[in-house]
SEKEPA-848348 format. One record per residue (C-alpha): residue number from 1; x, y, z. Coordinates in Angstrom, 2 decimals. Layout:
// residues N
<rec><pos>NUM</pos><xx>X</xx><yy>Y</yy><zz>Z</zz></rec>
...
END
This chain:
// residues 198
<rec><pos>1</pos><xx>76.92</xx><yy>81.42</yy><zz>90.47</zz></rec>
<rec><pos>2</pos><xx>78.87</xx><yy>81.90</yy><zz>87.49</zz></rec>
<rec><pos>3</pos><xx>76.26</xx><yy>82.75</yy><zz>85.35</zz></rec>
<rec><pos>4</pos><xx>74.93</xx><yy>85.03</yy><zz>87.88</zz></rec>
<rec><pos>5</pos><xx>78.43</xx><yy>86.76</yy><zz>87.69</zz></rec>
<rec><pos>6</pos><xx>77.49</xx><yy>87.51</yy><zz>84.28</zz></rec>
<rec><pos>7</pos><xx>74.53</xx><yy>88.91</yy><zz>84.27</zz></rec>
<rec><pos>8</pos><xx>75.55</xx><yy>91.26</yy><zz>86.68</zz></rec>
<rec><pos>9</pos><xx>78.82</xx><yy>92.43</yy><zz>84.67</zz></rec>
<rec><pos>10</pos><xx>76.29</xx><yy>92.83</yy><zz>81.71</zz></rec>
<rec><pos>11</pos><xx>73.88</xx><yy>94.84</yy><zz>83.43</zz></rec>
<rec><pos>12</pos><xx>76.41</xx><yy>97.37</yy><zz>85.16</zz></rec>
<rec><pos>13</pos><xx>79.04</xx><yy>97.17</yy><zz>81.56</zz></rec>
<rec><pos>14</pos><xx>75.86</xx><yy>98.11</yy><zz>79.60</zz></rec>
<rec><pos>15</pos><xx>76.61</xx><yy>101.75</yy><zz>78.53</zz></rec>
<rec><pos>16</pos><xx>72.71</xx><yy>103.12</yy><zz>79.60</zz></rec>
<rec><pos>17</pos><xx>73.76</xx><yy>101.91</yy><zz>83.34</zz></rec>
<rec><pos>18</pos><xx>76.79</xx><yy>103.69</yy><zz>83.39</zz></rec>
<rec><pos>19</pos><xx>75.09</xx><yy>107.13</yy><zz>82.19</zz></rec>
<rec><pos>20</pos><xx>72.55</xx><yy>106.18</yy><zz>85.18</zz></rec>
<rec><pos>21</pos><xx>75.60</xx><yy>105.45</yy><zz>87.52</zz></rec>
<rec><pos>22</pos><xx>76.84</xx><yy>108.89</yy><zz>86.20</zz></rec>
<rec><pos>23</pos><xx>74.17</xx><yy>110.60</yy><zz>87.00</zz></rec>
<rec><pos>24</pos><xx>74.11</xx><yy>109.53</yy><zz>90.66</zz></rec>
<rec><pos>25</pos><xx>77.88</xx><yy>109.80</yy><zz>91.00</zz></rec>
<rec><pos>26</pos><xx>77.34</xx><yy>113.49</yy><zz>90.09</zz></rec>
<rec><pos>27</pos><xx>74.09</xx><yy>114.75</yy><zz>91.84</zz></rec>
<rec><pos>28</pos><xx>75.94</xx><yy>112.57</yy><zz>95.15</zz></rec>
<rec><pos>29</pos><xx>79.33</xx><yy>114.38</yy><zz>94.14</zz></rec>
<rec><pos>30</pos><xx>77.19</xx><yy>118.01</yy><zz>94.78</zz></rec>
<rec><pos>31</pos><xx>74.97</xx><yy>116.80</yy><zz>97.82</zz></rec>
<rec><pos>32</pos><xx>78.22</xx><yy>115.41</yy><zz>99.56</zz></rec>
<rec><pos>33</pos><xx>80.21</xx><yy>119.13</yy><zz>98.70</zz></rec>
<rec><pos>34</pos><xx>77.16</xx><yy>120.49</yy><zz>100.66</zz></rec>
<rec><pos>35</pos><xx>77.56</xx><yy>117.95</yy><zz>103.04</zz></rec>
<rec><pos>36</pos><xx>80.72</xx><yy>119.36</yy><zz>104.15</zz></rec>
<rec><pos>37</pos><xx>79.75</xx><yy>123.18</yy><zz>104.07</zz></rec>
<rec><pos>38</pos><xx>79.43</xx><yy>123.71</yy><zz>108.56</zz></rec>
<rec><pos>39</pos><xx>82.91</xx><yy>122.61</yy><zz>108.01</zz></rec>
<rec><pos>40</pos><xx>84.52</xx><yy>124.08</yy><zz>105.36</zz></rec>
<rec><pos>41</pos><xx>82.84</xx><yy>127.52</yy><zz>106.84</zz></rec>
<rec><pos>42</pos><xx>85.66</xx><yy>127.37</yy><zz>109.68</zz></rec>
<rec><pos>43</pos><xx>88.54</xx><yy>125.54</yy><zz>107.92</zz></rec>
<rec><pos>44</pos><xx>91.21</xx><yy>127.72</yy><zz>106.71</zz></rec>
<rec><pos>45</pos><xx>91.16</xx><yy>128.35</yy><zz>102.88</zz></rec>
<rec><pos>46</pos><xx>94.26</xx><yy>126.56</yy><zz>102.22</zz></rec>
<rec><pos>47</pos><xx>93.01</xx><yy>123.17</yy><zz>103.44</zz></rec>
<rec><pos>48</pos><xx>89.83</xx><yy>124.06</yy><zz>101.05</zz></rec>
<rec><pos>49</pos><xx>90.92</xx><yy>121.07</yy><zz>98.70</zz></rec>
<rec><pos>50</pos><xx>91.74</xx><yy>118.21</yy><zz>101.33</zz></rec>
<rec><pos>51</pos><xx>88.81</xx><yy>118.61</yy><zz>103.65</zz></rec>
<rec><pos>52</pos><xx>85.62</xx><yy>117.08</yy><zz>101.62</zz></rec>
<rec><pos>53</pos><xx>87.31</xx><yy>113.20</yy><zz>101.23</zz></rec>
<rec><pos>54</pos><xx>84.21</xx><yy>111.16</yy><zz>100.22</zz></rec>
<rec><pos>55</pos><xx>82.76</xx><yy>113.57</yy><zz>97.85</zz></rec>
<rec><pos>56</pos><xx>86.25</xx><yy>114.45</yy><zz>96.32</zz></rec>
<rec><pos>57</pos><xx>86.89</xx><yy>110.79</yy><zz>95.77</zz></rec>
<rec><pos>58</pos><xx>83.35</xx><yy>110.37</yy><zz>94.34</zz></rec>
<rec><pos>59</pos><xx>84.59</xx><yy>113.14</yy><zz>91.85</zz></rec>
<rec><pos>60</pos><xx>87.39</xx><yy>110.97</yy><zz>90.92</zz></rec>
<rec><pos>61</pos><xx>85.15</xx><yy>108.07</yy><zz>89.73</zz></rec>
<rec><pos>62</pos><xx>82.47</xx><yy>110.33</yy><zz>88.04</zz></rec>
<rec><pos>63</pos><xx>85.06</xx><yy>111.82</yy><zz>85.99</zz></rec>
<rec><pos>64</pos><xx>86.61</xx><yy>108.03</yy><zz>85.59</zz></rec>
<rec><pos>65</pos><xx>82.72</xx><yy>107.55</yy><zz>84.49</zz></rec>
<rec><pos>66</pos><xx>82.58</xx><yy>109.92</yy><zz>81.72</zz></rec>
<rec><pos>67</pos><xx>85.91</xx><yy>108.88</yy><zz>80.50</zz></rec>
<rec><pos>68</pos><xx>84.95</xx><yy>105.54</yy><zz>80.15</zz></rec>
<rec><pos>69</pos><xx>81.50</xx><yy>106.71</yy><zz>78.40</zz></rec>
<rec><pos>70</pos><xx>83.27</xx><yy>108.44</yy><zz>76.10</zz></rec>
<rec><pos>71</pos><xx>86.04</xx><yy>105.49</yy><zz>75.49</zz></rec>
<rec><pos>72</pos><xx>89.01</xx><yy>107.61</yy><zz>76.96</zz></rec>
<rec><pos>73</pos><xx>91.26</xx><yy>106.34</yy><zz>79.89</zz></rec>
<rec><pos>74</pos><xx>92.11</xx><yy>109.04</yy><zz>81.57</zz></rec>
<rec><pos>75</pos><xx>94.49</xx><yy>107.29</yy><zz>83.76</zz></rec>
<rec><pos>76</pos><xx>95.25</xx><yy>109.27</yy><zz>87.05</zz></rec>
<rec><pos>77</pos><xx>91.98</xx><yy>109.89</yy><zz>87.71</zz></rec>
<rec><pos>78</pos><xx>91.17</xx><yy>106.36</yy><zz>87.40</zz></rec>
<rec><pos>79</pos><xx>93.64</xx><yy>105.45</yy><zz>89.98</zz></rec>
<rec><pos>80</pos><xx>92.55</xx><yy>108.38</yy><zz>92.62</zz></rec>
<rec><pos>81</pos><xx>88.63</xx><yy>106.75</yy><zz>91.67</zz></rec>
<rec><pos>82</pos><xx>89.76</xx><yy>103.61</yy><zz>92.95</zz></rec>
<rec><pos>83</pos><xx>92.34</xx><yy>104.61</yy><zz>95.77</zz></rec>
<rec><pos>84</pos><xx>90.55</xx><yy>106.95</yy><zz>97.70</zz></rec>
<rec><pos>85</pos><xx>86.98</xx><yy>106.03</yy><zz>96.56</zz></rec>
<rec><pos>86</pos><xx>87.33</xx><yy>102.75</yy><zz>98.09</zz></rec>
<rec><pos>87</pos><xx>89.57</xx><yy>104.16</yy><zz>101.03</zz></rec>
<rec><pos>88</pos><xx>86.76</xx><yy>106.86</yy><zz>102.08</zz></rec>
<rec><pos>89</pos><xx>83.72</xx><yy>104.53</yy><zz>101.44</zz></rec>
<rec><pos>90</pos><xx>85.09</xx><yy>101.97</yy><zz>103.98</zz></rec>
<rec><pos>91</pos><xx>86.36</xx><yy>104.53</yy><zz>106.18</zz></rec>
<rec><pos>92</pos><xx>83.33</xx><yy>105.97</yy><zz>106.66</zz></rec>
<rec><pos>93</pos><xx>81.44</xx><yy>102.45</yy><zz>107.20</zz></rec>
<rec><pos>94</pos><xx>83.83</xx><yy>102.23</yy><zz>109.81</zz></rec>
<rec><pos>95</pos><xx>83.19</xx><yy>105.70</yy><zz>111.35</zz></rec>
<rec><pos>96</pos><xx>79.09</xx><yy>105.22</yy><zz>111.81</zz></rec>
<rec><pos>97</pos><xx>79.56</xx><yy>101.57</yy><zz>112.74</zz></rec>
<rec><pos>98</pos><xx>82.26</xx><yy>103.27</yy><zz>115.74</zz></rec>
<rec><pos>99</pos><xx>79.50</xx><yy>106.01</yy><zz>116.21</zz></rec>
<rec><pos>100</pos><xx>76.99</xx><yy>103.77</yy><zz>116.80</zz></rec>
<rec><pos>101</pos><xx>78.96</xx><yy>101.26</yy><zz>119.05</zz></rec>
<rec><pos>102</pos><xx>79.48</xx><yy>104.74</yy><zz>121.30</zz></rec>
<rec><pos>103</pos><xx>76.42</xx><yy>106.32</yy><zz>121.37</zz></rec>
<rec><pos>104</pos><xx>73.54</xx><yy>103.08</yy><zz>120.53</zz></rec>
<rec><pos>105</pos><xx>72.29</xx><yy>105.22</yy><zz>117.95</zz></rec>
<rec><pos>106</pos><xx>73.08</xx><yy>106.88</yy><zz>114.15</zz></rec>
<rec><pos>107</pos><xx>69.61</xx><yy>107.46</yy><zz>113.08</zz></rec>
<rec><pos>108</pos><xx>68.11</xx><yy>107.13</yy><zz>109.70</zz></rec>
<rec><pos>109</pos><xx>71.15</xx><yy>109.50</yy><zz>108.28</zz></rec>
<rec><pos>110</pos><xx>74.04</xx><yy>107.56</yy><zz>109.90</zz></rec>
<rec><pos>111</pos><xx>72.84</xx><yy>103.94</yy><zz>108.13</zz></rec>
<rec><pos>112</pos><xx>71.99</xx><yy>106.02</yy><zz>105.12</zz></rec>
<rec><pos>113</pos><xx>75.61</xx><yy>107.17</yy><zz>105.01</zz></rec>
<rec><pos>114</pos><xx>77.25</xx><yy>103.47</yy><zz>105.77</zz></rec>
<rec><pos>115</pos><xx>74.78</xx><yy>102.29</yy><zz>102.71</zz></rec>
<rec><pos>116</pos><xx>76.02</xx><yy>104.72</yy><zz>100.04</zz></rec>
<rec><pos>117</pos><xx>79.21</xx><yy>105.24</yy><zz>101.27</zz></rec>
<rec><pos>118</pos><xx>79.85</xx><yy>100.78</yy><zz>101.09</zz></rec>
<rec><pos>119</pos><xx>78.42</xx><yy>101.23</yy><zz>97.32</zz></rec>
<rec><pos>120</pos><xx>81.41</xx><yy>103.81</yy><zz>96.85</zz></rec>
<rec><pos>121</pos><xx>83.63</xx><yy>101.22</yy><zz>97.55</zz></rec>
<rec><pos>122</pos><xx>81.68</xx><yy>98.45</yy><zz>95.86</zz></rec>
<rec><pos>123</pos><xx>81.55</xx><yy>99.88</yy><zz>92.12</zz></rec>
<rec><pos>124</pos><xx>85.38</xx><yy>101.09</yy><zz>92.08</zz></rec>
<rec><pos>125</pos><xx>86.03</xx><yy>97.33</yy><zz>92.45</zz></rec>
<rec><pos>126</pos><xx>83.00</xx><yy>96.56</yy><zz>90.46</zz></rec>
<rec><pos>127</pos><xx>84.89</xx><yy>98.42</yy><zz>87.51</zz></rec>
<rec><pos>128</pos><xx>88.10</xx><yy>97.23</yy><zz>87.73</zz></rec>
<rec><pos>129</pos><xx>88.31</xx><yy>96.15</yy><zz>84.48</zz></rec>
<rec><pos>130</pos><xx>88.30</xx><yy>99.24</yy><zz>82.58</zz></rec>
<rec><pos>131</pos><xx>91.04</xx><yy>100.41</yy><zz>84.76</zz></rec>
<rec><pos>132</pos><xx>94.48</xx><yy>101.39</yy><zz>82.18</zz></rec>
<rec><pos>133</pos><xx>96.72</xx><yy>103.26</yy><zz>84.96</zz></rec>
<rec><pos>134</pos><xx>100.37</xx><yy>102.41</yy><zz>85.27</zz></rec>
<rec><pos>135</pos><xx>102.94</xx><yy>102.44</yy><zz>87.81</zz></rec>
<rec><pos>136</pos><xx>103.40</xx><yy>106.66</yy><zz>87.56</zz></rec>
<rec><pos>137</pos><xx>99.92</xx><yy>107.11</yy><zz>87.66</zz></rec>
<rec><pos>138</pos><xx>99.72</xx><yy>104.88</yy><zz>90.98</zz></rec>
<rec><pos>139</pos><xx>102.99</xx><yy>106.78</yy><zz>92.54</zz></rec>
<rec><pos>140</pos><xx>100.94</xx><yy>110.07</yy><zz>92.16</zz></rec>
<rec><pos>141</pos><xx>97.92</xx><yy>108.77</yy><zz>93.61</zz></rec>
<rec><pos>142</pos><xx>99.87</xx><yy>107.36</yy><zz>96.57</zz></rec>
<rec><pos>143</pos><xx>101.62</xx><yy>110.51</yy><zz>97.29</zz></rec>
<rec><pos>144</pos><xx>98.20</xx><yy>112.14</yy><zz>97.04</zz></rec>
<rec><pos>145</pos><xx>96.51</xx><yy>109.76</yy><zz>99.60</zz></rec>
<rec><pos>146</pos><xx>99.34</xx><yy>109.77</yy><zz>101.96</zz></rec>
<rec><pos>147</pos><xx>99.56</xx><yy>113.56</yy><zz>101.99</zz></rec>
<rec><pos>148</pos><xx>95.98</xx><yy>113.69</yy><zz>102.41</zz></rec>
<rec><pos>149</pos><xx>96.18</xx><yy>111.35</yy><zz>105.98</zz></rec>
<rec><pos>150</pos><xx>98.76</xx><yy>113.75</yy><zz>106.86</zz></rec>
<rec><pos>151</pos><xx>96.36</xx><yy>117.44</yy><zz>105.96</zz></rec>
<rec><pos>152</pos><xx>93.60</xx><yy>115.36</yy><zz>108.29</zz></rec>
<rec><pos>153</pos><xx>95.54</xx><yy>113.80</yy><zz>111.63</zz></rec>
<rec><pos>154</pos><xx>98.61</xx><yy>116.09</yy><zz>111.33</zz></rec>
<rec><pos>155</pos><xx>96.75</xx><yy>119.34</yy><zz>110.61</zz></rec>
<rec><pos>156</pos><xx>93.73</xx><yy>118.58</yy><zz>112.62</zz></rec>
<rec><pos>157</pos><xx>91.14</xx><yy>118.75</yy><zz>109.33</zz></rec>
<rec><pos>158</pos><xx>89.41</xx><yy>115.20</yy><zz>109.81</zz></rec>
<rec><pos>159</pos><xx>86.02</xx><yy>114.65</yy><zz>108.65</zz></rec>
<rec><pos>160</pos><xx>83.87</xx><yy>116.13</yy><zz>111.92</zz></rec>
<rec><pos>161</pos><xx>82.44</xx><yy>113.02</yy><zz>114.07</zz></rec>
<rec><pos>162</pos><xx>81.96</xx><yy>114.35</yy><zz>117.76</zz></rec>
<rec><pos>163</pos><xx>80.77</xx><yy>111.29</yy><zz>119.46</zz></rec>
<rec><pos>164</pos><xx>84.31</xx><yy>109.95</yy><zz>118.23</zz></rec>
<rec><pos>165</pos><xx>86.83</xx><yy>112.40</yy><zz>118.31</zz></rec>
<rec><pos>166</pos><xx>88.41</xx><yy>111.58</yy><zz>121.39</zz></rec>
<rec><pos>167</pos><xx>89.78</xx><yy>108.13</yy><zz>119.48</zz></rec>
<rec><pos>168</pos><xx>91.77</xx><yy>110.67</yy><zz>117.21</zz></rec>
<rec><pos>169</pos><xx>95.06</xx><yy>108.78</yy><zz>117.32</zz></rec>
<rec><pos>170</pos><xx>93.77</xx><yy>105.57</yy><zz>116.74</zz></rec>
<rec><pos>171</pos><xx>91.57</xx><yy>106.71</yy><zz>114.04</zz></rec>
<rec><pos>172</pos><xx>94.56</xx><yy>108.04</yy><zz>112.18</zz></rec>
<rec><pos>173</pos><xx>96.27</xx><yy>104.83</yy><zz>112.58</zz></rec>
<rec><pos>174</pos><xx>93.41</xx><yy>103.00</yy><zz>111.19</zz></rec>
<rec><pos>175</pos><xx>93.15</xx><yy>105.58</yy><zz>108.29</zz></rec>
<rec><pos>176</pos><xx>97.19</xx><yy>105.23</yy><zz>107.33</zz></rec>
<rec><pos>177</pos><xx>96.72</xx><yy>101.24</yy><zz>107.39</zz></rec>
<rec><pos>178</pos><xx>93.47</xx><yy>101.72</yy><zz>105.23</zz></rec>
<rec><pos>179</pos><xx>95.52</xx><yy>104.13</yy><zz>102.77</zz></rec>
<rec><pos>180</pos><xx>97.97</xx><yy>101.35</yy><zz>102.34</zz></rec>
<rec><pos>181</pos><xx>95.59</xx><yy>98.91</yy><zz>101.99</zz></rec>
<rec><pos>182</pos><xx>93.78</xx><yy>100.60</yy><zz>99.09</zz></rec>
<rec><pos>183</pos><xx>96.85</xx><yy>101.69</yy><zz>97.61</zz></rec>
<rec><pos>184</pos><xx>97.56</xx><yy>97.35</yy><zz>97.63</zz></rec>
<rec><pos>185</pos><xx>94.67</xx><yy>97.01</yy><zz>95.60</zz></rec>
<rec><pos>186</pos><xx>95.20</xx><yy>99.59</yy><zz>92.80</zz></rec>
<rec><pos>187</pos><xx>99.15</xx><yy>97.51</yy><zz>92.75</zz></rec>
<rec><pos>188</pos><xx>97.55</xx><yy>94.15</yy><zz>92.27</zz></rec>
<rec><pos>189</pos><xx>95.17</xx><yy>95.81</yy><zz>89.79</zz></rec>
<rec><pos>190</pos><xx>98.03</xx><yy>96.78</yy><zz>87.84</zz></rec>
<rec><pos>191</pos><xx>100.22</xx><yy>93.52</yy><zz>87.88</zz></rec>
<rec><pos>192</pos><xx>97.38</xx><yy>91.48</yy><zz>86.97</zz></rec>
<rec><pos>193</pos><xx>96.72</xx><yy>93.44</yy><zz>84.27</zz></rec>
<rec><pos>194</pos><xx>101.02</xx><yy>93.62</yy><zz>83.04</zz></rec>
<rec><pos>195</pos><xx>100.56</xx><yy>89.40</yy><zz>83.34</zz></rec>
<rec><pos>196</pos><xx>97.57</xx><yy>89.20</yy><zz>81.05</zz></rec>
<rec><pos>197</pos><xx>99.01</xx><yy>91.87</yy><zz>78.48</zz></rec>
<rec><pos>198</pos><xx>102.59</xx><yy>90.25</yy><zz>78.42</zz></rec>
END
């Protein structure tokens, strides 16, 4: 097993992978931004920047990507990678697993979606090792999250999923608890790291 864990840390540490992993990050960052175009066309301007989550967060970790590439830290964006990347890749797991629990049924699309939105998740805590945020960085990235739960339950701009929109409420429960969760993990991240520096 160990061993195992080492060949996979050398195949997805190994710099070629990473520019592959780039690449994908990036064309999925576009295709997600077009994803979200029926509803951006009748959400008000001002909640322009809150309303695409998962490709916004996939942003995060492509730019985390390239900073990494080019042996920069660039330390707030790591921590929004990991936060929200995480954060929106379960969520929406969660949201086709609910849809298809309602309605027997997400189609080839729906499982599609749970797949590459679980390998969101998956490689911002497959890279948690080249995280370098501190406790600032983590306080803005909380703030942001938080405030982002409150644009989407408070202000009515959740991701669209009609078979499930009558669960509102308890979806923005789940969603606060998830934020908090993920915002955990980029904590632990961080103290682990202050124990093996000090």
């Amino acid at each position: 097993m160990k061993d195992q864990v080492t060949v996979l840390k050398v195949i997805i540490y190994n710099k070629s992978f990473m520019w592959l992993l780039f690449l994908v990050n990036l064309l999925g960052t576009i295709y997600g931004y077009y994803w979200y175009e029926s509803q951006l066309s009748i959400t008000e301007p001002k909640f322009y920047l809150f309303v695409p989550d998962s490709p916004t967060a996939s942003l995060f970790f492509t730019i985390a990507l390239l900073g990494w590439l080019l042996k920069k830290n660039w330390k707030l964006i790591e921590v929004l990678a990991l936060i929200t990347l995480v954060k929106y890749g379960l969520w929406a797991v969660v949201m086709n697993l609910w849809t298809y629990v309602e309605t027997g049924s997400i189609g080839w699309m729906g499982w599609m979606l749970v797949a590459s939105h679980f390998a969101m998740a998956l490689q911002a805590i497959l890279y948690m090792p080249f995280y370098k945020f501190r406790w600032v960085h983590i306080l803005i990235a909380s703030i942001w999250t938080l405030h982002n739960d409150i644009i989407d339950y408070v202000f009515d701009q959740m991701p669209i999923y009609r078979s499930i929109s009558s669960y509102s409420n308890q979806i923005g429960y789940f969603t606060f608890w998830l934020s908090i969760a993920c915002i955990t993990i980029a904590i632990v991240n961080y103290q682990k790291r202050s124990k093996r520096i000090s």
